[in-house]
C-alpha positions in Angstrom: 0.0 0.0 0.0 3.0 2.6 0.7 4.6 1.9 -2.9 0.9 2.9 -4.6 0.6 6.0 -1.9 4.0 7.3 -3.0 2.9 6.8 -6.6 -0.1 8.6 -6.4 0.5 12.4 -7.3 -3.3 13.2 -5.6 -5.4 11.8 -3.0 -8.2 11.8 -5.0 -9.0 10.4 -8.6 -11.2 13.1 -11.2 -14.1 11.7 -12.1 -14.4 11.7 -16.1 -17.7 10.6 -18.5 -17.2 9.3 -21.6 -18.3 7.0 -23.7 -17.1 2.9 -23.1 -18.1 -0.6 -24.6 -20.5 -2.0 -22.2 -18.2 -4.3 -20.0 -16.0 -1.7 -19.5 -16.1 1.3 -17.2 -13.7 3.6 -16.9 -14.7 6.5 -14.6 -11.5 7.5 -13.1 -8.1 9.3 -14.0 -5.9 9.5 -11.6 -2.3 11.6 -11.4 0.7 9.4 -10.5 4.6 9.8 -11.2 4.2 8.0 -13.9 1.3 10.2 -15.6 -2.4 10.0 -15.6 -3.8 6.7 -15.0 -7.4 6.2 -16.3 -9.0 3.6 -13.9 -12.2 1.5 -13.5 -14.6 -1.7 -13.6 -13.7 -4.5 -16.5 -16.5 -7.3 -16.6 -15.7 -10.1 -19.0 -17.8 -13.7 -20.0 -15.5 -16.6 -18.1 -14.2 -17.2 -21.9 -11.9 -14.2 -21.9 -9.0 -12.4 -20.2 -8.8 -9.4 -17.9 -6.9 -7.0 -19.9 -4.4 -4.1 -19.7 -4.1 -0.8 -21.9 -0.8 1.3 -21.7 -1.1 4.2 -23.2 1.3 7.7 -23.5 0.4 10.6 -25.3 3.6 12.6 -25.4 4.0 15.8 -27.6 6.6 15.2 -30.5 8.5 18.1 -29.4 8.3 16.9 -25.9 9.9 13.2 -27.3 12.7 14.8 -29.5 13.8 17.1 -26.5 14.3 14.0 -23.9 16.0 12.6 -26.8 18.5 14.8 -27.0 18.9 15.3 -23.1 19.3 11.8 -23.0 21.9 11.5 -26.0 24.3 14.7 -25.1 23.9 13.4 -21.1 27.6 14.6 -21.1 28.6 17.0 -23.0 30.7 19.5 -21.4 31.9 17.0 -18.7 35.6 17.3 -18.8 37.1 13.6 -19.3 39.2 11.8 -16.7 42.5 10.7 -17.6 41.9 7.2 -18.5 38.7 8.6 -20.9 41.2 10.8 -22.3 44.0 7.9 -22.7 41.5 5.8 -24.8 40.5 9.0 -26.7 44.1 9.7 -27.8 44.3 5.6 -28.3 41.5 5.4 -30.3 42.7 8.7 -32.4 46.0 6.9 -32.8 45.2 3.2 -34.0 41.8 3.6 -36.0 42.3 2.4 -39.4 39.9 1.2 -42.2 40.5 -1.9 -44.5 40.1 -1.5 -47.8 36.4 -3.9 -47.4 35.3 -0.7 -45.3 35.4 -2.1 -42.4 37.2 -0.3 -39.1 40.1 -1.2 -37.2 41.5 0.0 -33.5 44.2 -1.8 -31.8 43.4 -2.9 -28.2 44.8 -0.5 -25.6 47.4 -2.0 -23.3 48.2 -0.3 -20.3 52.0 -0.8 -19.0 51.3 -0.3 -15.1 48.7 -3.3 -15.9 51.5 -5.5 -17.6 52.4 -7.3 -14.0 48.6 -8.8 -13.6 48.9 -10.1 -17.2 51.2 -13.4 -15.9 52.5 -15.7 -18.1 49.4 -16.3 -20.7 51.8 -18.3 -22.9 52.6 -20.9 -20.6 48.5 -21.3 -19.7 47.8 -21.2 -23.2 50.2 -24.2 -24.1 48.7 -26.1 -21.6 45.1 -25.4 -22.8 46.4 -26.0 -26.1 47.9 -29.4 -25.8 44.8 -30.6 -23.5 42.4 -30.0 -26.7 45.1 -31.8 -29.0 44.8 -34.9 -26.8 40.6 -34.4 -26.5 41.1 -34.5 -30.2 42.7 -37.5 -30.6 39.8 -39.2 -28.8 37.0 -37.6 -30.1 37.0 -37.1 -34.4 33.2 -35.2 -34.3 34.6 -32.7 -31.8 38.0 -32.2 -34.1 35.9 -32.1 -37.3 33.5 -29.7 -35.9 36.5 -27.0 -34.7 38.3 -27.5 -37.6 34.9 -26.5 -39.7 34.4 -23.7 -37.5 38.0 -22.5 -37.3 38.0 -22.7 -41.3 35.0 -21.0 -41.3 36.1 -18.0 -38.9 39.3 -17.7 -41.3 37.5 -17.5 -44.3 35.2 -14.3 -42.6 38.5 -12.4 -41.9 38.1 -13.0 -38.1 41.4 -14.5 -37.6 44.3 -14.1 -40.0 48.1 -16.6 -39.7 50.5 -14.3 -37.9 54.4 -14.0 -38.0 55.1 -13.0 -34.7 57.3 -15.2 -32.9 56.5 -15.8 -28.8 58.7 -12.7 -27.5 57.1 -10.3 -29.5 53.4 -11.3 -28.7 53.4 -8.2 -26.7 53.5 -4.8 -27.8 52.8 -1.5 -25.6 52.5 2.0 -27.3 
């Protein structure tokens, strides 16, 4: 009862006429924080469902202006510095392939270099541990090497040169 108190903008609903369908009666509009709420009796044949109308009738120019509140929520908010280290980042490394499509390196910071641990040493392990679940099971082999194919063949992945010390590279 206190969550529809503090909802309710008046303590009592207006009484409106107007014209309804038979089983339903709607005689009462009520202000809330959500807007007006048009309330009221609903009588239907044991055949059919109680139902619910939502309704808003917003201006257009009302719409467009929380819009644009909503979109520019930040504009003239001056940037911390790791915003500002991903804008120069981003300004530094975009690219576009010649297909159209864009391209921006993945930022790497170097005080975060320590947490990274040795990820080729994991990786080898991970790696030979599908090798040997390969060996026993040909449908799971064929199927990654029909996906891995296929993820090639969409550009996800390309063959690389780099050799194991020079996986990492911080700008």
């Amino acid at each position: 009862m206190q969550v529809y108190l503090a909802m309710m903008r008046s303590d009592q609903p207006k009484r409106v006429r107007h014209w309804s369908p038979p089983n339903l009666r709607l005689d009462a509009l009520s202000s809330t924080v959500f807007g007006f709420v048009v309330s009221g009796m609903y009588s239907s044949a044991a055949n059919q469902s109680p139902i619910c109308i939502i309704s808003t009738a917003n201006s257009l120019e009302t719409m467009l202006q929380r819009f644009w509140e909503i979109e520019n929520f930040d504009v003239g908010r001056a940037l911390t510095l790791d915003e500002q280290r991903c804008e120069d980042h981003f300004r530094r490394t975009v690219s576009r392939e010649p297909d159209g499509r864009y391209v921006v390196r993945l930022p790497l910071r170097e005080d975060r270099l320590p947490y990274l641990g040795d990820a080729y040493q994991l990786a080898q392990r991970r790696f030979l541990s599908t090798e040997r679940r390969f060996r026993t099971d040909s449908n799971l082999r064929d199927s990654y090497h029909q996906f891995m194919d296929e993820y090639a063949r969409l550009g996800h992945m390309q063959r690389t040169t780099h050799t194991v010390n020079s996986c990492v590279s911080v700008e």
